[in-house]
C-alpha positions, 0 to 999 in steps of 0.5 A: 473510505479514502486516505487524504492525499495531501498528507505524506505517505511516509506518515501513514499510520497503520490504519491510513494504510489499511484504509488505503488498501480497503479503498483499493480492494486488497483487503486480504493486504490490509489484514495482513498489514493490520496484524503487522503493523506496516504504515506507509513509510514501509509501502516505500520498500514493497517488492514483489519479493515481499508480496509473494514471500512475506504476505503469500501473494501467489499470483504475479498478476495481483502482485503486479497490480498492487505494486502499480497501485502503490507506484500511481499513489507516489506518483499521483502524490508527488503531482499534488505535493508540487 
């Protein structure tokens, strides 16, 4: 399942971001954002900080990967919005 990119990601539901995360195959992320209730405004302030102490990512490399993800999203939206 794939969110529409032509909607602004600070407009995100819960749910659109979950659906995102599931697309992206960070399904352990979207349970976690499922049962905190993060939309896609917060994906703005994501650290890795955050990831490793928030939502218990232990592995940079998985942290790294889902911050790249998010960075291409804005990025890939930005191109489409313009």
């Amino acid at each position: 399942m794939s969110t529409n990119i032509s909607k602004e990601i600070s407009e995100w539901s819960n749910s659109d971001l979950c659906s995102w995360l599931i697309s992206r195959n960070f399904r352990g992320m979207a349970e976690s954002c499922k049962s905190t209730g993060l939309n896609g405004y917060d994906l703005f302030f994501i650290t890795e900080q955050i990831l490793k102490e928030e939502f218990q990512i232990k592995k940079f490399h998985e942290r790294q990967s889902f911050l790249r993800c998010v960075n291409q999203l804005i990025s890939e939206q930005c191109n489409y919005l313009q």
